[in-house]
C-alpha positions in Angstrom: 59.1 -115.7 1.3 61.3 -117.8 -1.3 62.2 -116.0 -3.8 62.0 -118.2 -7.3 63.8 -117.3 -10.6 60.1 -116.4 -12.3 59.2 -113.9 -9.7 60.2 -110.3 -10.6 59.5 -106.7 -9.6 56.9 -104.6 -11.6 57.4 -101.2 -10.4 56.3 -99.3 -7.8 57.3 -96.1 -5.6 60.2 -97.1 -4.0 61.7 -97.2 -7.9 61.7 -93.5 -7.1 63.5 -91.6 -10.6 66.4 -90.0 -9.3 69.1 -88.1 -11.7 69.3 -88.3 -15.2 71.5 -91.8 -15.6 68.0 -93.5 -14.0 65.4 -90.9 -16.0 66.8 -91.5 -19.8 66.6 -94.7 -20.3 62.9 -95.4 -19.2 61.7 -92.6 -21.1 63.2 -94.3 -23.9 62.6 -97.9 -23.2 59.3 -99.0 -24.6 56.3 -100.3 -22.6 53.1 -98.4 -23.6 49.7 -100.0 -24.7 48.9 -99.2 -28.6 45.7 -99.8 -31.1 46.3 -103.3 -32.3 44.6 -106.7 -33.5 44.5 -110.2 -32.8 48.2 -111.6 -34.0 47.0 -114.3 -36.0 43.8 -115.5 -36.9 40.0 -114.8 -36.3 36.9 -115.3 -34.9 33.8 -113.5 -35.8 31.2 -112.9 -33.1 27.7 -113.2 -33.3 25.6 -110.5 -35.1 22.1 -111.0 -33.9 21.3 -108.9 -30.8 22.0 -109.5 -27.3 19.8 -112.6 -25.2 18.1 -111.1 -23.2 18.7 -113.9 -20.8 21.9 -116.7 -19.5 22.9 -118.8 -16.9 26.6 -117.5 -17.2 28.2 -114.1 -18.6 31.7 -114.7 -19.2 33.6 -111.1 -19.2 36.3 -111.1 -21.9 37.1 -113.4 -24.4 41.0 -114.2 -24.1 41.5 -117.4 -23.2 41.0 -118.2 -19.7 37.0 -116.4 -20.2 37.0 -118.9 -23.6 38.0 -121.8 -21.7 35.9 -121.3 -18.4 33.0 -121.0 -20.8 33.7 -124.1 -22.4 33.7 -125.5 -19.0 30.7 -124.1 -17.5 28.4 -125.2 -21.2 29.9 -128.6 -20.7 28.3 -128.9 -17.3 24.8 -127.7 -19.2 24.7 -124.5 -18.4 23.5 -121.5 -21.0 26.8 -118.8 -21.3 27.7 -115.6 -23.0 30.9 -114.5 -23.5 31.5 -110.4 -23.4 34.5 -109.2 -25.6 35.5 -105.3 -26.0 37.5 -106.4 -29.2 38.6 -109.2 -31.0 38.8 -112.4 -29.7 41.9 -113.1 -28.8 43.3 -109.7 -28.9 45.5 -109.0 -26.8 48.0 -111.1 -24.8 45.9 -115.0 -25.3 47.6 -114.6 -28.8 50.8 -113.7 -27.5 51.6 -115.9 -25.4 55.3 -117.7 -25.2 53.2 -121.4 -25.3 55.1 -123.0 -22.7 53.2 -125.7 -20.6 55.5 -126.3 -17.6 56.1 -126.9 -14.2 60.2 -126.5 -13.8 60.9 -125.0 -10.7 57.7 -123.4 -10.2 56.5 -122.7 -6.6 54.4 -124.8 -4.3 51.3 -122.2 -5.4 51.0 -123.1 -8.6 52.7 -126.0 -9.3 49.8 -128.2 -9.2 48.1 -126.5 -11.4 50.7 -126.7 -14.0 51.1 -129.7 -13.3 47.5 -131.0 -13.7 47.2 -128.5 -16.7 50.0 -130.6 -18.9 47.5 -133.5 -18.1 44.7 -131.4 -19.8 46.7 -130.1 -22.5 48.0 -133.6 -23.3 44.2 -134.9 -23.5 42.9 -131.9 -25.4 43.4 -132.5 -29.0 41.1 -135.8 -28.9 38.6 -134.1 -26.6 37.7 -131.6 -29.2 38.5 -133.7 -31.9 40.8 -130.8 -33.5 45.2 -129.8 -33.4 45.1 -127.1 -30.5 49.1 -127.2 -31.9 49.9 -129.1 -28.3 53.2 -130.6 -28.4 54.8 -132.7 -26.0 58.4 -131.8 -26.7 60.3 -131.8 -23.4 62.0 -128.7 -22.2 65.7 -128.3 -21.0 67.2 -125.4 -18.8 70.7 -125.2 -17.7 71.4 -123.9 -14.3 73.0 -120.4 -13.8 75.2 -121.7 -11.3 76.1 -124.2 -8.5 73.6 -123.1 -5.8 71.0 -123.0 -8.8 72.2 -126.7 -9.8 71.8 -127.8 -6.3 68.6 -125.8 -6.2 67.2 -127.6 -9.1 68.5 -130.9 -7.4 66.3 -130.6 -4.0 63.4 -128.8 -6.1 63.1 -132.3 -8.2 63.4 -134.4 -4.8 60.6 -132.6 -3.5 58.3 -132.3 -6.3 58.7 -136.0 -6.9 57.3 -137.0 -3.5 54.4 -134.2 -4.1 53.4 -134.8 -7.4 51.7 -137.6 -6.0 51.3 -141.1 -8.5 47.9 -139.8 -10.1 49.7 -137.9 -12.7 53.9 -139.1 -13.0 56.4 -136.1 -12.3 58.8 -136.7 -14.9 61.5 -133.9 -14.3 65.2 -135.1 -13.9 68.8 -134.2 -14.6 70.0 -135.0 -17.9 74.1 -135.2 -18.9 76.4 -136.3 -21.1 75.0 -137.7 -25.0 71.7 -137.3 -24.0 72.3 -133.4 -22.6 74.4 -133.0 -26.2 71.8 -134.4 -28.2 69.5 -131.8 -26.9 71.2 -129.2 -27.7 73.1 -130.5 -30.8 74.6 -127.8 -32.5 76.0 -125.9 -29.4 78.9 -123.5 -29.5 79.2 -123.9 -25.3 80.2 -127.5 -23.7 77.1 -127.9 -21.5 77.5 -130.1 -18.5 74.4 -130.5 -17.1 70.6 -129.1 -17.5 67.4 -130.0 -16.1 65.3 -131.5 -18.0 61.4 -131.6 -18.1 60.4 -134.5 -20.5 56.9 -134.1 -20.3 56.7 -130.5 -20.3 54.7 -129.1 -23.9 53.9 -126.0 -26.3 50.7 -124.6 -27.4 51.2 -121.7 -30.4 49.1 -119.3 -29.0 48.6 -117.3 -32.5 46.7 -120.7 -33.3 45.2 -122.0 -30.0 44.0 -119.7 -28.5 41.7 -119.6 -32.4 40.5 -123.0 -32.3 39.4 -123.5 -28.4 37.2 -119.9 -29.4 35.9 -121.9 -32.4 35.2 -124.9 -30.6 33.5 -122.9 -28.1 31.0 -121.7 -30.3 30.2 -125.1 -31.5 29.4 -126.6 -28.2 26.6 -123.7 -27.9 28.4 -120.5 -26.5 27.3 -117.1 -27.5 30.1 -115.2 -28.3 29.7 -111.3 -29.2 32.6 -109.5 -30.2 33.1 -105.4 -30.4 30.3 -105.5 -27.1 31.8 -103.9 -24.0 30.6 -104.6 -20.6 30.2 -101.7 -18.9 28.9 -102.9 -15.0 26.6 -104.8 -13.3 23.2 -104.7 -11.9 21.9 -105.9 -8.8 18.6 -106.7 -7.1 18.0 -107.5 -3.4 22.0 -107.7 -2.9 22.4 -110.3 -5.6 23.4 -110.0 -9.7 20.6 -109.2 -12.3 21.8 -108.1 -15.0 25.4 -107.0 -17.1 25.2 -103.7 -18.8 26.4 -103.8 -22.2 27.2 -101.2 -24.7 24.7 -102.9 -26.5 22.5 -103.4 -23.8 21.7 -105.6 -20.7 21.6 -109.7 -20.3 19.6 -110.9 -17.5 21.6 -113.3 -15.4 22.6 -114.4 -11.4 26.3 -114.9 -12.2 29.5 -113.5 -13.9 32.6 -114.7 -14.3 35.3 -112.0 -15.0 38.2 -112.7 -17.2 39.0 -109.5 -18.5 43.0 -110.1 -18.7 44.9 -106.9 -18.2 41.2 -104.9 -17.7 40.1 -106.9 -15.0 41.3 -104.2 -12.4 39.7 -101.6 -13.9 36.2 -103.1 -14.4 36.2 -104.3 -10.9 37.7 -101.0 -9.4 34.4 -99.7 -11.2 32.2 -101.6 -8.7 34.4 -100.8 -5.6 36.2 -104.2 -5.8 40.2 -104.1 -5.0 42.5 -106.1 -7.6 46.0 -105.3 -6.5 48.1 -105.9 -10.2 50.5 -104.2 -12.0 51.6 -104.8 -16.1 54.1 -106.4 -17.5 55.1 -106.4 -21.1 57.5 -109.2 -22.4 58.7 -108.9 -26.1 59.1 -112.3 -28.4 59.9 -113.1 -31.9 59.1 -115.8 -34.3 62.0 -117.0 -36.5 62.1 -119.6 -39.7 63.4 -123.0 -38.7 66.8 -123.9 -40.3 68.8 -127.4 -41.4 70.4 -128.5 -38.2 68.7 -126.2 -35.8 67.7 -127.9 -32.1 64.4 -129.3 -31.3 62.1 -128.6 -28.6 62.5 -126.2 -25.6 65.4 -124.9 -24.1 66.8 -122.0 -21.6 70.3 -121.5 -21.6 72.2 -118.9 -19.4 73.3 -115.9 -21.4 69.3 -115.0 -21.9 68.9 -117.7 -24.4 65.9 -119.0 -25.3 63.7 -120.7 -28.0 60.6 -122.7 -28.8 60.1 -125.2 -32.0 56.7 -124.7 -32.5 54.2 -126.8 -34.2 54.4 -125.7 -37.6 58.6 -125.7 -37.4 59.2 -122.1 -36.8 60.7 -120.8 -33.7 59.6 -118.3 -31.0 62.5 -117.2 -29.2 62.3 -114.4 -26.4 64.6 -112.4 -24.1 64.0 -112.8 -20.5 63.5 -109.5 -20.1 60.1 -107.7 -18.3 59.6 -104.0 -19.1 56.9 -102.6 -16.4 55.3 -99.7 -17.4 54.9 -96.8 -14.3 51.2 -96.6 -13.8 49.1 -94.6 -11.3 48.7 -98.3 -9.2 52.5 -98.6 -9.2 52.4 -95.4 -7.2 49.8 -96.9 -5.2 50.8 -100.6 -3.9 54.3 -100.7 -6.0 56.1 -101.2 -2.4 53.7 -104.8 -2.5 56.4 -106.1 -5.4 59.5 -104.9 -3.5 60.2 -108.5 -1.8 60.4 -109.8 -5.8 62.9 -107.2 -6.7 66.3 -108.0 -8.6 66.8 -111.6 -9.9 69.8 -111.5 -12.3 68.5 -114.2 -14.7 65.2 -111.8 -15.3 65.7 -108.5 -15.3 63.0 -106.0 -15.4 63.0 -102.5 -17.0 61.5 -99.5 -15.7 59.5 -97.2 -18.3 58.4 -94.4 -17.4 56.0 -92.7 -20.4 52.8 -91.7 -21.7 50.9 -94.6 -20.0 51.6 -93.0 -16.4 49.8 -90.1 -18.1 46.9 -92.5 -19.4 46.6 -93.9 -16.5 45.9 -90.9 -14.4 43.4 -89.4 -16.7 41.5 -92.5 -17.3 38.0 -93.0 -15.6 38.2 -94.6 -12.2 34.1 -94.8 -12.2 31.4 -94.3 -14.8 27.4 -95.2 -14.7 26.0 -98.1 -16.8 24.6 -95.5 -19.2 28.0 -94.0 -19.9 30.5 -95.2 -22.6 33.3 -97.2 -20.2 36.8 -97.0 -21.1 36.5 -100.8 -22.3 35.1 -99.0 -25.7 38.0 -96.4 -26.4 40.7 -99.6 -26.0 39.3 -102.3 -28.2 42.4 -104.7 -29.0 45.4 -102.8 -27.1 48.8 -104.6 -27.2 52.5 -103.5 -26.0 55.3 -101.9 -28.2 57.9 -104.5 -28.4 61.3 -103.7 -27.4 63.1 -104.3 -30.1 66.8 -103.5 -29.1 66.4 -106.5 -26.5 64.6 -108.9 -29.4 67.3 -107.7 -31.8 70.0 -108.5 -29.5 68.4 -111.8 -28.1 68.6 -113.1 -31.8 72.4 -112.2 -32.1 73.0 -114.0 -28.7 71.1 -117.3 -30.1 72.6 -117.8 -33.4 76.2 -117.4 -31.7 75.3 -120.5 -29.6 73.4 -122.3 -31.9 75.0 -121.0 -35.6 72.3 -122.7 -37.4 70.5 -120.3 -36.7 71.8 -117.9 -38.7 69.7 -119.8 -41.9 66.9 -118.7 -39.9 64.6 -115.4 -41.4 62.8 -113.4 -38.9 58.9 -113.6 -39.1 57.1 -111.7 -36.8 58.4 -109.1 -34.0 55.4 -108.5 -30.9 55.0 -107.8 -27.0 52.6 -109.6 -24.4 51.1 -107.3 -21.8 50.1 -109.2 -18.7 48.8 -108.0 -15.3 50.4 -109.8 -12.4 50.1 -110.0 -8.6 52.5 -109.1 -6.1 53.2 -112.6 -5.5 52.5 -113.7 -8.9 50.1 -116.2 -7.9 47.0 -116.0 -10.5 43.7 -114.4 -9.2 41.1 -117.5 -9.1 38.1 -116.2 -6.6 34.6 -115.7 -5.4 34.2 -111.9 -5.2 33.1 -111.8 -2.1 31.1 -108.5 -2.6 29.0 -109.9 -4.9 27.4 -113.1 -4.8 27.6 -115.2 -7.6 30.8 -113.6 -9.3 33.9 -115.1 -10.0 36.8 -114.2 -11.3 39.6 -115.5 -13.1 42.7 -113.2 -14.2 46.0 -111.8 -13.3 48.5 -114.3 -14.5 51.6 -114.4 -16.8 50.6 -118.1 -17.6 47.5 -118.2 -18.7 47.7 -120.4 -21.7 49.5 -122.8 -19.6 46.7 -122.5 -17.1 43.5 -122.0 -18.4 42.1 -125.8 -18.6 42.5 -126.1 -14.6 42.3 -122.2 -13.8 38.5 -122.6 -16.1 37.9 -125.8 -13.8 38.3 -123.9 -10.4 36.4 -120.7 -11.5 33.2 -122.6 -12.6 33.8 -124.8 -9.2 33.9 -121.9 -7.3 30.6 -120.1 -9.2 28.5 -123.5 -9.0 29.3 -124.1 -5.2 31.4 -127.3 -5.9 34.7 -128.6 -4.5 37.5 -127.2 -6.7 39.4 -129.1 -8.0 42.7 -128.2 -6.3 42.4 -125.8 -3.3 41.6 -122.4 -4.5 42.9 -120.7 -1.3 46.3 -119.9 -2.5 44.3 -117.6 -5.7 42.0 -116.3 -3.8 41.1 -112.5 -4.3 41.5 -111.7 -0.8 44.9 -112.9 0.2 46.2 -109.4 -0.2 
């Protein structure tokens, strides 16, 4: 398997802890889930009681379940979307916002690659600012064989891209290179550069899609749990609330970083492990750079829509969990890429995670109701030191005040491929979950999910997400 710069190890049991130098710092890295809220923004659910009947119920109400919705009411069908907490939450107001394709593998780049097509369109399809940008997005190469890397990458890509939708990813030098990065303590050479590539603000996005939602007819109820599912004669009848049941012939799950868990409880395999990345939002400042840009050095920001920046360290910290003791060995072949590096933490959530319920009845409270809106510590020593590393390069931004501080918990596969599937085991579900890209994603990801529920022809092939390529 090719290795890419994006794929990373999450843990596992070949990380065996092994003398002190290896066992002090996870116990004091952070990467454990607390009680939290939505980072920005709102959206009330519904307070009259339950339907007793929908086409659709759409578990969880992050973005890719708010999207797919969106999708599946568009084609005239009647949905419901399930949310434990807020919407929003958790990681779909977390996200880092970039909409991409740069070096991403033959697996998903398509679907990037559509999805900057949908993003592009969105704002005058809902008739409201989703805060997409197109801002183009430059990376410099770590090295030679990552230049030349790069180089063949683009060559490909430009033949597959196909002339439905224009691959616009090339090398960039000289004035136009400096221009990009005005301001720059370092004499850049060269960079890729991704003119086409965009940013959504998650802490506002994520807000308005939910909003929209609910004004093209679906049901949203917030605070409502779904605890399991019902079935009749082999097939779906019903989801089991905390609130009580919905009559209905087919789910879609998009439970995020819960998705495991709610299908473990109906005998279902998900093979994912978490991953927490820490970010920061900073003040703009006179003279600062524009756009997107990745510089080696762990150097990184976002303008975002309103002129603030979100900058973040490339930095993963993986919680051990009782599935990392499982299937960790799954994520060895992802292990050690310099450019990402990944922190063990070994803490209270191992513990959590070993006393929580594996399986519970439809008439028992479900763990979904003891973790409303649960979000990741952020590690602040790498956020602190990411900043100091940025306004180096770049000293206009040391004008810039800091804003906000947070951490994005994501689930991902062992070959971080998102989970877009028919559930084999039960007729009539899908679901939709296990990505570190789900902003980016959602528009096609909802597309292929409702596809794949209503029995049409996706529209890229699914096969590559499917549930069962484990």
């Amino acid at each position: 398997m090719k290795l890419t710069r994006r794929k990373f190890l999450l843990g596992g049991a070949a990380l065996a802890v092994a003398g002190g130098a290896i066992l002090t710092p996870m116990l004091t890295r952070e990467g454990r889930l607390l009680p939290g809220m939505p980072r920005s923004g709102f959206v009330p659910g519904l307070s009259e009681p339950l339907p007793k009947q929908s086409d659709v119920v759409v578990i969880g109400g992050g973005i890719l379940g708010i999207m797919t919705a969106i999708n599946l009411v568009e084609r005239g069908l009647s949905v419901v979307v399930l949310e434990k907490g807020n919407i929003a939450g958790e990681q779909s107001s977390r996200f880092y916002g970039q909409v991409m394709t740069y070096k991403m593998p033959d697996e998903t780049f398509q679907l990037h690659h559509l999805a900057k097509q949908r993003w592009r369109e969105m704002n005058a399809r809902i008739g409201t600012d989703t805060t997409y940008r197109t801002q183009g997005r430059v990376e410099v190469p770590l090295d030679d064989e990552d230049l030349e890397h790069v180089k063949t990458w683009i060559e490909r890509k430009r033949q597959e891209a196909g002339s439905a939708i224009p691959f616009r990813t090339r090398m960039i030098e000289g004035d136009e290179l400096s221009q990009r990065l005005r301001g720059a303590k370092s004499e850049w050479k060269i960079a890729g550069f991704e003119e086409d590539s965009g940013s959504l603000d998650a802490e506002v996005a994520a807000f308005v899609m939910a909003e929209h939602a609910k004004k093209i007819g679906v049901k949203i109820y917030t605070n409502c749990a779904a605890r399991g599912i019902e079935t009749q004669g082999g097939a779906i009848s019903d989801v089991v609330t905390e609130k009580g049941a919905i009559r209905t012939s087919q789910v879609v799950v998009a439970g995020g970083a819960w998705s495991r868990l709610f299908m473990q409880n109906l005998n279902v395999s998900v093979p994912t492990l978490p991953a927490y990345q820490s970010q920061q939002l900073i003040s703009g400042a006179p003279g600062a750079p524009g756009g997107n840009v990745a510089l080696p050095g762990n150097i990184y920001f976002r303008e975002q829509a309103d002129g603030t920046y979100a900058t973040s360290p490339r930095v993963i910290v993986a919680p051990v969990v009782q599935e990392s003791l499982m299937y960790g060995y799954k994520y060895l072949p992802l292990l050690a890429l310099p450019d990402f590096p990944v922190h063990i933490a070994l803490n209270k959530q191992l513990v959590d995670t070993l006393m929580q319920p594996k399986h519970w009845k439809n008439s028992e409270e479900s763990p979904f109701e003891k973790n409303r809106d649960m979000v990741a510590a952020p590690d602040l020593p790498e956020l602190n030191s990411s900043l100091e590393k940025l306004r180096a390069e770049f000293p206009a931004f040391k004008a810039s005040k800091l804003i906000d501080q947070w951490s994005g918990a994501m689930s991902i596969a062992p070959d971080e491929n998102p989970i877009i599937s028919e559930v084999k085991e039960y007729p009539g579900m899908v679901i939709n979950t296990a990505t570190g890209w789900g902003m980016t994603e959602s528009p096609v990801s909802a597309e292929i999910a409702a596809d794949l529920l209503l029995g049409k022809k996706p529209v890229l092939d699914p096969k590559a997400f499917s549930l069962y390529r484990f």
